[in-house]
C-alpha positions in Angstrom: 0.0 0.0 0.0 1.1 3.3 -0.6 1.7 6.4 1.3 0.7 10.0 0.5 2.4 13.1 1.3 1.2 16.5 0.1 3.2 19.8 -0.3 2.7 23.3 -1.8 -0.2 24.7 0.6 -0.4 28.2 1.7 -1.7 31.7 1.9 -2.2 33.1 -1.6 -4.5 35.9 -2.5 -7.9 35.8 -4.8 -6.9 35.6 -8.1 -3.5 33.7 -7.1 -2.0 30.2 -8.5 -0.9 27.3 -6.1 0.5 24.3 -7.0 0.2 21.4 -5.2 2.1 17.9 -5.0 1.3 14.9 -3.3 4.4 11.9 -3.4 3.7 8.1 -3.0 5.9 5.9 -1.4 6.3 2.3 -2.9 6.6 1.1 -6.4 2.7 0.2 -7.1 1.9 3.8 -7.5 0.7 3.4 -11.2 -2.0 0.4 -10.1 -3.8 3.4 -8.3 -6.3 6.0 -9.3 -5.5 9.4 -7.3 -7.5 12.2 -6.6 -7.7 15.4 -4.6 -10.7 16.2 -2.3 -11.2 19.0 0.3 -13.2 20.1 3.3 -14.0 22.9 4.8 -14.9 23.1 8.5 -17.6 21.2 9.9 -18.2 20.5 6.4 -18.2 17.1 4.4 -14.8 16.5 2.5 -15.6 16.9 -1.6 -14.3 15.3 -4.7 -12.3 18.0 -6.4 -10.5 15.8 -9.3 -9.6 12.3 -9.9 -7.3 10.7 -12.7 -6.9 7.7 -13.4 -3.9 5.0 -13.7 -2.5 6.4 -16.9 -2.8 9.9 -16.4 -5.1 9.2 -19.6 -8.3 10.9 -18.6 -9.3 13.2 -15.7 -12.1 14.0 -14.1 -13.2 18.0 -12.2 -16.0 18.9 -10.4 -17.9 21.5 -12.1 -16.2 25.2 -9.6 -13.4 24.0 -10.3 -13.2 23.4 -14.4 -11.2 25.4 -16.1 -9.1 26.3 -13.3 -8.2 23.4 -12.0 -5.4 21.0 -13.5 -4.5 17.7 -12.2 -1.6 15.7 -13.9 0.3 12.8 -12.7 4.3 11.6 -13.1 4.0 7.7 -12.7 7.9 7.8 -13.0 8.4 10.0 -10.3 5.1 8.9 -8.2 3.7 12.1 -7.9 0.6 13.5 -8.7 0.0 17.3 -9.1 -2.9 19.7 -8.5 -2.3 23.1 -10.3 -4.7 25.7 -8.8 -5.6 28.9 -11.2 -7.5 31.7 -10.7 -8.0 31.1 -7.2 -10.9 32.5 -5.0 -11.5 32.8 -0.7 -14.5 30.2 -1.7 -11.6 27.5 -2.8 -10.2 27.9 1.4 -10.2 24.3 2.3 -8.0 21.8 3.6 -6.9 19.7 0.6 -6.5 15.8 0.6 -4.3 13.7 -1.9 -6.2 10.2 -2.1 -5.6 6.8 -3.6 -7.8 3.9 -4.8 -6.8 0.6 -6.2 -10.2 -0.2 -7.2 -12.0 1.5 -10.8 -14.6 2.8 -8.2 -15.8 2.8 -4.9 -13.5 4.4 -1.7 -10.2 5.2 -1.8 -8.4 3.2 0.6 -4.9 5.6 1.2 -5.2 9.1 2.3 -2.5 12.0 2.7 -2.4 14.1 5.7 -3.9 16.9 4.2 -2.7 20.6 3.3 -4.6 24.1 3.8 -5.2 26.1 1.3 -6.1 29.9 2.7 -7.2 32.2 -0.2 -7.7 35.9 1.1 -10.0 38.7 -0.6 
């Protein structure tokens, strides 16, 4: 099983860019679908993008489209969320996640990174 670290969280104002990383540990990291969700608190924690095992096709939730980028490195067992056009509405904390199976949970979850956008 893998294990997920994220980096590249922190302050950036509305209209800002933010990158974020998450690396997996082990050498199975291409048998796994990854995705990025977030919560706010005392809120439920929300799909923001998923890709699957190839990097082939990519999935976004609909405030996020067009703003939103997620590519992944299988080589270098990283996956990447690139963060455009930022607003204080995208404040969350963010979670790298990981899922062997084509659907249902994901099984391996990061530690989580905030994301602070001020007005």
């Amino acid at each position: 099983q893998v294990q997920l670290v994220e980096s590249g969280g922190g302050l950036v104002q509305a209209g800002g860019s933010l990158r974020l990383s998450c690396a997996a540990s082990g050498r199975t990291f291409s048998t796994y679908t990854m995705a990025w969700f977030r919560q706010a608190p005392g809120k439920e924690r929300d799909l923001v993008a998923l890709i699957n095992r190839s990097g082939s096709s990519t999935y976004y939730t609909d405030s996020v489209k067009g703003r939103f980028t997620l590519s992944r490195a299988n080589a270098k067992n990283t996956v990447s969320l690139q963060m455009n056009s930022l607003q204080p509405e995208d404040t969350r904390l963010y979670y790298c996640a990981a899922r062997l199976s084509e659907s249902g949970p994901y099984d391996v979850w990061g530690q989580g990174t905030q994301v602070p956008v001020s007005s």
